[in-house]
N, C-alpha and C positions, 0 to 999 in steps of 0.2 A: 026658593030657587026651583025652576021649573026642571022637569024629567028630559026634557029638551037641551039643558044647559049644563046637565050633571053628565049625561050620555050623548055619545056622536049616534049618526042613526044607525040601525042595525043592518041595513041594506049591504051586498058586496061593496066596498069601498071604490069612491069615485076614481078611475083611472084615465088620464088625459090620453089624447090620441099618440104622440110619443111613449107613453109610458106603458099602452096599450100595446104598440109595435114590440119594445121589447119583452113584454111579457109572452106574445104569440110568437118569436123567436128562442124564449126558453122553452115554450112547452113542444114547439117543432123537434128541438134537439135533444135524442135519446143523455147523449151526455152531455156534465158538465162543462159551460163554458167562460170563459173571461173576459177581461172589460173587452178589450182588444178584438175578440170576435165580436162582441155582440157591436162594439162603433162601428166596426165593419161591415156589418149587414143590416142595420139599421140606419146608418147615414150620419150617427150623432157624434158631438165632438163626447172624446173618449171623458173627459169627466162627468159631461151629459149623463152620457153613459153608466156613468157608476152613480151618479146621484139618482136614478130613476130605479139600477139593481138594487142601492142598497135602501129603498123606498119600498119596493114592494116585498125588501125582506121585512121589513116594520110591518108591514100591511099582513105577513103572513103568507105570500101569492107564490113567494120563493126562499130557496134557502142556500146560503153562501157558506162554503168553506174552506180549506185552505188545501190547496194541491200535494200530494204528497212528495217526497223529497227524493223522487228516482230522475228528478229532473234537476241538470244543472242551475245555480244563480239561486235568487232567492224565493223561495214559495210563495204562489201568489195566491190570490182570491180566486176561486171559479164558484158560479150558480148554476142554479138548475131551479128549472119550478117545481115548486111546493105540492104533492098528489092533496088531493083534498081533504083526505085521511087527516092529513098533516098538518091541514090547518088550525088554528089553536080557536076554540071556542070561545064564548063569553062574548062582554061587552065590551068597546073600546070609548076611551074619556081623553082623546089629545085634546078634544075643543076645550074642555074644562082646565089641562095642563096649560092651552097656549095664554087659555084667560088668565090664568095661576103668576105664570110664568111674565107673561108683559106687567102686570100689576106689579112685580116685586121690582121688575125694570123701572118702571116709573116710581118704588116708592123709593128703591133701595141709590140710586145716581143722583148726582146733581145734575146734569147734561142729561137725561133717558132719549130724548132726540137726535141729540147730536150721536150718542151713544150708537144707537140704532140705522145711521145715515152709516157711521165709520162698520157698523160691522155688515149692513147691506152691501157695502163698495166690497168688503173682503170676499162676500160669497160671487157678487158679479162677476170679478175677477177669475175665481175660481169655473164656475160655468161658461162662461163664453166660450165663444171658437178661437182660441190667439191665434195671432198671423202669427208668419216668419219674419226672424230679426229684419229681413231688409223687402217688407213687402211692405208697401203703401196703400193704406186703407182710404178709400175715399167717405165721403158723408152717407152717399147710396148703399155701400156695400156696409158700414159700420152700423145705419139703422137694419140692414138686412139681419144680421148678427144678435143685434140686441132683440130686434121681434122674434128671435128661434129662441132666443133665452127667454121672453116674455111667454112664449106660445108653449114654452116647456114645462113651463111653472106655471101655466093655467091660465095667465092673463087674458086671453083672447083678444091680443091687436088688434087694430082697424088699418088700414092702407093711412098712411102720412097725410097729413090735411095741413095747407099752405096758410095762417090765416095771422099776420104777415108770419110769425114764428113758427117752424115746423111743430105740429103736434101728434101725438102718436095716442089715438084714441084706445084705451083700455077696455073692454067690454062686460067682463068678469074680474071681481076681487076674487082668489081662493080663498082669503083669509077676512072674506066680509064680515059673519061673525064680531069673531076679535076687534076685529078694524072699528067697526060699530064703537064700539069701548073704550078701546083705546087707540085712537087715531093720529095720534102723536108719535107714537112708538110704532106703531104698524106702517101707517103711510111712509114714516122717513126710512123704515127698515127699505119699503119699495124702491123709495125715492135713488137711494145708497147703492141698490142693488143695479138700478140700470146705472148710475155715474161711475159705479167697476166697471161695469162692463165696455163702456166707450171709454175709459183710462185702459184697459187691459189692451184693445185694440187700436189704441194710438188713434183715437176717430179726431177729424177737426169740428167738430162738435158734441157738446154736454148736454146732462139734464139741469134744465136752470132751477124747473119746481113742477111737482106734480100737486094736480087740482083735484083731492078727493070727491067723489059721489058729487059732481055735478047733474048728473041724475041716478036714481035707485041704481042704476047698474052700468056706471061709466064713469070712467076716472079719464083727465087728459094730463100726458104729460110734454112738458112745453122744453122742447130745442132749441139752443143758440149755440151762436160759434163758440169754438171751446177760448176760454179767457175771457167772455163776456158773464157767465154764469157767475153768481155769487155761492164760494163756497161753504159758505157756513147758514147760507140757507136750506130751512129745513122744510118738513112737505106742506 
């Protein structure tokens, strides 16, 4: 096994332009702050929001703890970034964890696909912007949605291509790597992840099937009306 495959690189850790914003948001602010400010002055939907705080406390970039109790309700989370002092040393190995980790997916289910479609939709759901009970999402504003959750998670969208079925050209896998290996479990986790997202948002369109690596560095995934997609197809 290569040194490449045991170790991620030793470089500052890749930080997306979202993830980048709130990080230049914590190091602006002498004190700590909460989800709540940082959706606020970042623009993100507030779980956005926490999936990106509590990322670059994994990363090391910041550190989260729990407000103290001079405040009525219940104590919440606030950040702050991480002085550099502070940052913890050594080598990081998630790429060898995710490899670790899909392999036991695929050896340990009977389903590992299906498996990884159902738990994609859970995290979609969770990221996305939800409307309000009584707004009506069109198809325009529901792919607008899904590419901020795409563009959040690193995917690097392309503008919708008509070609007859809407397609939403991917640019970037984060998870090339892994995907490489296991692409059963990796793709359909994708796949899952945008058909939460347009169920979260009531959209009148689905993801029917996402086309891995049609070229080195382009995934497409293919739109129809919602109730035309087969649901138990996987990526």
């Amino acid at each position: 096994m290569s040194e490449q495959t045991l170790h991620d690189p030793a470089e500052t850790p890749a930080v997306g332009e979202s993830r980048a914003h709130v990080l230049d948001v914590l190091r602006a602010t002498p004190e700590a702050v909460g989800v709540r400010e940082i959706a606020e002055q970042t623009g993100l939907h507030s779980n956005t929001a926490r999936f990106h705080l509590d990322t670059l406390v994994k990363e090391g970039l910041a550190e989260r703890a729990t407000e103290g109790h001079g405040r009525p309700g219940r104590p919440r989370a606030v950040y702050r970034a991480a002085t550099l002092s502070r940052v913890p040393a050594g080598r990081r190995s998630y790429q060898l964890l995710a490899q670790m980790l899909t392999g036991l997916v695929t050896e340990a289910l009977p389903q590992p696909a299906q498996a990884a479609v159902n738990a994609g939709e859970a995290w979609g759901r969770y990221l996305v912007e939800t409307p309000s009970p009584d707004q009506r999402v069109d198809a325009e504003e529901a792919i607008r949605r899904l590419t901020q959750v795409l563009t959040d998670v690193g995917f690097s969208p392309g503008p919708v291509q008509d070609c007859p079925d809407r397609v939403i050209p991917l640019r970037h896998c984060p998870f090339r790597e892994v995907a490489e290996e296991h692409r059963d479990v990796v793709c359909s986790l994708h796949l899952g992840l945008m058909r939460g997202a347009l169920k979260e948002v009531r959209a009148p369109l689905g993801v029917d099937r996402l086309e891995p690596f049609v070229e080195p560095s382009l995934c497409l995934a293919h739109l129809t009306p919602a109730g035309q997609h087969r649901e138990d197809r996987t990526a």
